[in-house]
N, C-alpha and C positions, 0 to 999 in steps of 0.2 A: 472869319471862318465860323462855322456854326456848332455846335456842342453835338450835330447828329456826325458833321464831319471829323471831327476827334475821334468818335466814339468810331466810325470806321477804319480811320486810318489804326487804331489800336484793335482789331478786331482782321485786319489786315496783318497786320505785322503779329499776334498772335499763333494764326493760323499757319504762319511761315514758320513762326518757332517748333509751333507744337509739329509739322509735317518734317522735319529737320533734327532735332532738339536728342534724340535714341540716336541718331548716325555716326557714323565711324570718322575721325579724322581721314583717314582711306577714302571712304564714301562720300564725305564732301569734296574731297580735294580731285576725285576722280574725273575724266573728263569722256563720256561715253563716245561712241561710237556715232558720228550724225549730229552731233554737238560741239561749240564753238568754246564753250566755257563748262564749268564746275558750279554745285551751289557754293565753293566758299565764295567765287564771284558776281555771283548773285548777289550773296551777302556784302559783299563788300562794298556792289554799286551801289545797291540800295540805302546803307548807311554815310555814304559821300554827297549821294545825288540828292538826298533829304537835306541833309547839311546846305549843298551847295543853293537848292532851290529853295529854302524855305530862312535860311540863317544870312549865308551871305550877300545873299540879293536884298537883305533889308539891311544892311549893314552890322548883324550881330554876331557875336563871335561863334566859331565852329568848333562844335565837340569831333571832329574827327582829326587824327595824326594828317599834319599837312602831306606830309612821307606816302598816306596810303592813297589819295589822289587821284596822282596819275597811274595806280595802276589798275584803276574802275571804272576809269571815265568812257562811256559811250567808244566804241571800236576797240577798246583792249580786252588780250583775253589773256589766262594762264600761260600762255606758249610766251608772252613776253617778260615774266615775271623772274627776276634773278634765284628768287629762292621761297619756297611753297610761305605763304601766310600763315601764322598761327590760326587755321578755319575755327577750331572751338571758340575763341575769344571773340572772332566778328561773331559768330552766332549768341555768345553770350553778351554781345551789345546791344543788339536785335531789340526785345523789352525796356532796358535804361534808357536808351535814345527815345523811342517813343513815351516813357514816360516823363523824358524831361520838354519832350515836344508841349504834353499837356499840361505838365506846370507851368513852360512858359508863357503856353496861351490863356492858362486863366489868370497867370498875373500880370497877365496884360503887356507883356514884354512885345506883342506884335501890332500893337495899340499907336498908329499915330507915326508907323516908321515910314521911309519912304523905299518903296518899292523899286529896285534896277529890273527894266523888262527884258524880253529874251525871246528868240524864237526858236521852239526846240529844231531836232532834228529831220524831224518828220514835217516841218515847215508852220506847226503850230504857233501864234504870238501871243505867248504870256503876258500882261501888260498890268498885271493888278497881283496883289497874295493874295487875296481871292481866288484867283485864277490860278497862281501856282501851288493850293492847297487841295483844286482840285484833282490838276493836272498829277501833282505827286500821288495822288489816293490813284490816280487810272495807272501810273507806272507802276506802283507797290503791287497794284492790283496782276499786270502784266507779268512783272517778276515773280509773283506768285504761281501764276499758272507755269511757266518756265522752270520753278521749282520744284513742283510736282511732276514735273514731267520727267527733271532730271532724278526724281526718289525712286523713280518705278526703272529708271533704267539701270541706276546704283544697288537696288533691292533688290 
């Protein structure tokens, strides 16, 4: 991965804090009108699916509760969920995650592993961390705009 790509994905995941970061536990947790999920599920995919595609696929351990998983994974939404997530806390994980992303990478902790490939869901085949640092930068990217889109309907 390349120091311009770091410096995106932290500029990514930023922008989501900062669009997010004033809102109401109500306001996250909300699920509007025309909408399938909430941003705390936004939040939530994004700090699993980071995990899953960039930690466990190289065989490193995952900073997220094994517990929160399955309730982010690609096709879940709040309607399945026993009892609302603490939203502030994923939102306050949002910046730590990404900064331990960058320490890892500069201490070379993604130096040398070996990569499990995968093909996402939309039929894409991951096959390199290359490949799935970029592919994560376009999901963060997509869940971003998802996010703003769920701010304007919550505001």
């Amino acid at each position: 991965m390349s120091q311009f790509a770091v410096t995106m994905h932290r500029q990514v995941r930023s922008s989501i804090h900062a669009a997010i970061g004033e809102l109401s536990a109500k306001q996250l947790q909300e699920v509007p009108a025309g909408f399938d999920n909430n941003i705390t599920w936004n939040v939530g995919h994004l700090l699993v699916v980071q995990q899953r595609i960039l930690y466990a696929r190289c065989g490193l351990p995952v900073s997220v509760d094994e517990q929160m998983v399955p309730l982010y994974l690609p096709g879940t939404s709040p309607a399945d969920w026993e009892s609302e997530p603490d939203a502030q806390a994923l939102v306050a994980g949002l910046l730590p995650q990404q900064a331990q992303l960058e320490e890892d990478y500069g201490a070379g902790r993604f130096d040398d592993v070996e990569f499990e490939s995968f093909t996402t869901g939309s039929g894409m085949q991951i096959g390199s961390l290359e490949h799935a640092f970029t592919f994560n930068l376009y999901h963060e990217s997509q869940h971003y705009g998802f996010v703003q889109a769920l701010v304007n309907a919550v505001s």
